[in-house]
C-alpha positions in Angstrom: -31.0 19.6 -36.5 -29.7 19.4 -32.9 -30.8 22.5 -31.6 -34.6 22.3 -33.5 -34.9 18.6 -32.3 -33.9 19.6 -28.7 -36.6 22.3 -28.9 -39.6 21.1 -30.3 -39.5 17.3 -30.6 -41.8 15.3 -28.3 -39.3 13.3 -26.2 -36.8 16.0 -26.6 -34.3 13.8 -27.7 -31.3 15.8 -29.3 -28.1 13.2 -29.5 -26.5 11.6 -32.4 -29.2 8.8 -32.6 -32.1 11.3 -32.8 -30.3 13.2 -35.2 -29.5 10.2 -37.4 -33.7 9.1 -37.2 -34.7 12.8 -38.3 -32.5 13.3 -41.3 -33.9 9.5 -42.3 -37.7 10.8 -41.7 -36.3 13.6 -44.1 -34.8 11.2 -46.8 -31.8 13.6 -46.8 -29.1 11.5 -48.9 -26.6 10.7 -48.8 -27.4 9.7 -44.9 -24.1 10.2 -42.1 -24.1 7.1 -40.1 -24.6 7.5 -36.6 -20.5 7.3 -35.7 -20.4 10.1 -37.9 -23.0 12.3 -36.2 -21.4 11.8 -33.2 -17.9 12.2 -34.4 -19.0 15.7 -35.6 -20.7 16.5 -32.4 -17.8 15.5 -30.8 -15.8 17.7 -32.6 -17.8 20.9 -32.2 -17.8 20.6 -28.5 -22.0 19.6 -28.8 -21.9 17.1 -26.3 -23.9 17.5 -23.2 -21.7 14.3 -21.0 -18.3 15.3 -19.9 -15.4 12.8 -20.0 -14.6 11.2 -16.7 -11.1 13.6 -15.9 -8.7 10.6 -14.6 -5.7 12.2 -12.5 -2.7 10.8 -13.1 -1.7 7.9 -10.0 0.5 9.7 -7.7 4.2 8.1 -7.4 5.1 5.2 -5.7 5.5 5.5 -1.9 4.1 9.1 -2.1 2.3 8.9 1.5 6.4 9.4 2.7 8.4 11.8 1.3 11.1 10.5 1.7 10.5 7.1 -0.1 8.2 9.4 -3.0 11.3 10.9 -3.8 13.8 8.4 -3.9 15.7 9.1 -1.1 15.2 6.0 0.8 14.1 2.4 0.0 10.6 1.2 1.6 10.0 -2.7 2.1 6.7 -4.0 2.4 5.8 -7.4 4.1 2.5 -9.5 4.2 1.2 -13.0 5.3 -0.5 -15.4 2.7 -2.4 -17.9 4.5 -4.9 -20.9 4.0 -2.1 -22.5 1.7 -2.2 -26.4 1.9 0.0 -29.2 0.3 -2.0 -32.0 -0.8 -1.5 -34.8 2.0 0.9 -32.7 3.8 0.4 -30.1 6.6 -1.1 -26.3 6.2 0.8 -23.9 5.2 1.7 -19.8 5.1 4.3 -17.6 4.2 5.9 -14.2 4.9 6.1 -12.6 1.3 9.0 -9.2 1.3 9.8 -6.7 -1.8 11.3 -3.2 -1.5 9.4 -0.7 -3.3 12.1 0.9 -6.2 14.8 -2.2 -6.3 11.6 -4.7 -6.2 14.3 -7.1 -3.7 12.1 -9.7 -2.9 11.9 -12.5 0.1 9.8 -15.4 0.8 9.7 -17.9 3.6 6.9 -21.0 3.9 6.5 -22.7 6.9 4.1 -24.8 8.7 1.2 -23.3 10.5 1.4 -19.8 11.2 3.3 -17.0 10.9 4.5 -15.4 14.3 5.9 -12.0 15.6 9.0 -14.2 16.6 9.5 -16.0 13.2 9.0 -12.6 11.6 11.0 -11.1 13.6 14.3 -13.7 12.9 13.4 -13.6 8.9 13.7 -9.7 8.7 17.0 -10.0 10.7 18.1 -12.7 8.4 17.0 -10.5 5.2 18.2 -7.1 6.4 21.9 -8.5 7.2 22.0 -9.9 3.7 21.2 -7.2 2.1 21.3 -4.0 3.9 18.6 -1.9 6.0 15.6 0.3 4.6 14.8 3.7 5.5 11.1 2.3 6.3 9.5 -1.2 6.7 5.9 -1.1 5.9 2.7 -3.3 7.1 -0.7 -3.9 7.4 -2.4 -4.2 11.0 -2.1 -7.4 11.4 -0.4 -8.7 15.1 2.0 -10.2 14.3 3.2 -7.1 13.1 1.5 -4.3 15.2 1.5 -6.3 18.3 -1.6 -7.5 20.3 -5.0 -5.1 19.8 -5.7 -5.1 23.3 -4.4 -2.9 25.3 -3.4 0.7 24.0 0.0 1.6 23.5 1.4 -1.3 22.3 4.7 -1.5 20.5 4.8 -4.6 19.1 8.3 -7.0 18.6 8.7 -6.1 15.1 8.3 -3.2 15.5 10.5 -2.8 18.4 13.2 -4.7 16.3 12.7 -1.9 13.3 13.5 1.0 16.2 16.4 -0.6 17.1 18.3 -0.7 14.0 16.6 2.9 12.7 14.5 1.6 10.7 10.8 3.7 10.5 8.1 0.9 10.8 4.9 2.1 9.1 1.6 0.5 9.4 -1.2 1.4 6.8 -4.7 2.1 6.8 -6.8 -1.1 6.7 -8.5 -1.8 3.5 -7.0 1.0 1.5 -6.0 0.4 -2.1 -2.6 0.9 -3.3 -0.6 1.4 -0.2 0.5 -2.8 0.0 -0.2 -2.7 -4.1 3.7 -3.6 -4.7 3.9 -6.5 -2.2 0.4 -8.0 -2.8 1.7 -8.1 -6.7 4.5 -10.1 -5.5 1.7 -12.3 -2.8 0.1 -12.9 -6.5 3.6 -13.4 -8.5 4.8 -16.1 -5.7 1.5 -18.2 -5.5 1.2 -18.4 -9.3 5.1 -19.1 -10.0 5.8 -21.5 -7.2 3.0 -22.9 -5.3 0.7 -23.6 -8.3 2.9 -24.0 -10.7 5.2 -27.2 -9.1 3.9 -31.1 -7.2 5.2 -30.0 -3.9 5.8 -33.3 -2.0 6.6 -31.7 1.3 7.4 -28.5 3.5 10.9 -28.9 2.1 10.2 -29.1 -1.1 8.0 -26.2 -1.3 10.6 -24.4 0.8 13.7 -25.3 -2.6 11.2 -24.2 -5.1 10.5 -21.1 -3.3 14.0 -20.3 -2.7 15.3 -21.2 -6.5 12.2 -18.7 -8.0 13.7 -15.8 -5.4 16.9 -16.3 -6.6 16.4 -16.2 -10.1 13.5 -12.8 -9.7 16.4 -11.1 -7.6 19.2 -12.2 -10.4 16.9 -10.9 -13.1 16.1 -8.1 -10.9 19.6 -7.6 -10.7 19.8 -3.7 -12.6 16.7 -2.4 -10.6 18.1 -3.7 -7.2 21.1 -1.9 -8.0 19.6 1.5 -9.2 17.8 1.1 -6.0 18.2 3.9 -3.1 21.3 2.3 -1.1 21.0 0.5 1.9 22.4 1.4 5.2 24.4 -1.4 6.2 23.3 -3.9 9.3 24.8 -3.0 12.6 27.8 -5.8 13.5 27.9 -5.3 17.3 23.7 -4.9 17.1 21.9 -7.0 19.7 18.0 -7.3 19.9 17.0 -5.6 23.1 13.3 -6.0 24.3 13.8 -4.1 27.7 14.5 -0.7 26.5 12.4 2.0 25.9 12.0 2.5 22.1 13.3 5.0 20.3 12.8 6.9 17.0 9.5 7.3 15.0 6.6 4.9 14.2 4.1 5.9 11.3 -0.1 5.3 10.8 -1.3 6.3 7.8 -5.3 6.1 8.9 -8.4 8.0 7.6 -10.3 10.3 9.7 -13.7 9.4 11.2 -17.0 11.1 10.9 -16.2 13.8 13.6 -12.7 14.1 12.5 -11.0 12.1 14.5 -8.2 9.0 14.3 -7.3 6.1 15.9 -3.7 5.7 16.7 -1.6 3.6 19.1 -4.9 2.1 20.4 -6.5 5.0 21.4 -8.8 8.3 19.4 -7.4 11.7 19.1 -9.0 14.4 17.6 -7.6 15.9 14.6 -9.5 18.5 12.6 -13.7 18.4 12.3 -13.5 19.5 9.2 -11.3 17.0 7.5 -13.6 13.9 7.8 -13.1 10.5 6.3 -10.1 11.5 4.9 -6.3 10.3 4.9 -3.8 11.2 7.4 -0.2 10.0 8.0 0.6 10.4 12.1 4.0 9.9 13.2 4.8 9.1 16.6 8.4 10.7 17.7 8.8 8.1 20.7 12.1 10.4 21.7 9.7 13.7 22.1 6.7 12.2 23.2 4.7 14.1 20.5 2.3 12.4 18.0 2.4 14.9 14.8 -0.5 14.6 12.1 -0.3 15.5 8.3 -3.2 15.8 6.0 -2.9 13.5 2.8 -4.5 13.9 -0.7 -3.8 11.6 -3.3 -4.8 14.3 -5.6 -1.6 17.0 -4.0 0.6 14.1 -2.9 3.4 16.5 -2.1 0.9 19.0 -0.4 1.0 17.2 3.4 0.6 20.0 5.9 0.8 19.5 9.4 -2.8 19.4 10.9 -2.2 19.0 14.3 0.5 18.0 17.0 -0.3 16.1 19.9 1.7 15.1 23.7 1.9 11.7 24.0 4.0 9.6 26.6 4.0 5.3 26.5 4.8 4.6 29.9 7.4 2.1 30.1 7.0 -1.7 31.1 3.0 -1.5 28.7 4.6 -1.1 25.1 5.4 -4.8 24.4 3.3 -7.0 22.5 
């Protein structure tokens, strides 16, 4: 019935529904339903659409090896802003998880979030508790440093070279790459800020604190199975005159002539891989910028596309 409707009727129609209307012009009894005429289709293979084929995700952290595979712990930061306590003053707060232990970190204060403020919370949090391998962010300033000039090495991420930590900054608008600590952005405005009468700053501040405590307590197994934490530096000063050291990570996409914008400035990377992901890794200590190729599809397939000079002349890298 399939094949003679798809032949010779007039609109050519040949699916379950067609089927079903034919064999009731026919009065053939008793009369499959129309489930049923598709379920036996389906079964023989006669079906002219194709499933969607959905991949599986790739694993958690899988832009860095090193974090993919569990050898080192990743902590993401973000900013929530445009909070506001009835009566009181505005609001934001620097939100913290690590990827695998899911150790998280808030602090709300009044106004705005700065490179110095950030800068004294991940010292505060990272002595607690131990250092990452790698501290991941988005592009915003006060992380990245001003947008200004090129070169820029920013305060926070200045302070992440000087204890060994890898900073990483992600491409803009990208899904999943911030997906663990945007949860947690979700997670800490649901549980704390619209869930409590916050009177003041300070009170705000004790709620926050007492829902941290308790996620980290009940945490308390994953934190644990976590990859360890190198322990914070005791003699460790903050030094903003030095030339940095170590490496500093983009993950960016490519343009339409296969380009990439990194550090400020646009390097050419392969004109045949366009639009597409990259991670770059600037080795401050070799003056080389080195450029891997990304597919979410191969995540552990990152060749090296290209590798670049590239010297940040000292006394133009702070922001």
């Amino acid at each position: 019935m399939r094949t003679e409707s798809g032949q010779s009727s007039d609109l050519g129609f040949h699916g379950a529904e067609a089927i079903h209307e034919a064999l009731q012009a026919r009065k053939v009894e008793p009369l499959p339903s129309v489930r049923t005429i598709h379920r036996i289709l389906e079964r023989r293979g006669a079906l002219d659409g194709q499933r969607r084929l959905r991949r599986p995700a790739p694993p958690p952290g899988w832009h860095l090896p090193e974090v993919a595979s569990k050898r080192r712990e990743l902590d993401s930061f973000d900013v929530v802003e445009g909070l506001v306590i009835k009566g009181g003053p505005h609001v934001e707060v620097l939100n913290g998880v690590s990827l695998h232990g899911g150790l998280a970190a808030s602090w709300p204060v009044e106004a705005s979030v700065t490179a110095k403020l950030g800068v004294e919370s991940l010292i505060e949090h990272w002595r607690a508790f131990g250092l990452p391998g790698y501290a991941q962010f988005d592009n915003d300033t006060i992380f990245q440093g001003t947008h200004a000039h090129p070169d820029v090495i920013g305060r926070v991420s200045r302070l992440c070279l000087g204890l060994g930590v890898v900073p990483v900054f992600v491409v803009p608008r990208a899904l999943g790459f911030q997906s663990m600590v945007e949860s947690y952005n979700g997670m800490w405005q649901a549980k704390v800020r619209a869930r409590f009468q916050h009177g003041s700053l300070l009170d705000l501040q004790g709620h926050s604190q007492r829902y941290v405590i308790a996620l980290r307590r009940h945490r308390a197994d994953r934190i644990e199975s976590a990859p360890r934490r190198r322990a914070f530096p005791r003699s460790w000063r903050f030094d903003l005159q030095s030339r940095p050291r170590g490496r500093i990570v983009y993950v960016r996409r490519t343009g339409a002539t296969g380009t990439v914008e990194v550090l400020g400035r646009a390097f050419e990377v392969d004109p045949h891989w366009l639009n597409r992901l990259v991670r770059a890794e600037v080795d401050l200590d070799e003056d080389k910028i080195r450029i891997y190729r990304l597919r979410r599809r191969e995540p552990k397939d990152q060749p090296l596309l290209k590798e670049l000079h590239h010297h940040i002349k000292r006394g133009r890298s702070l922001g």
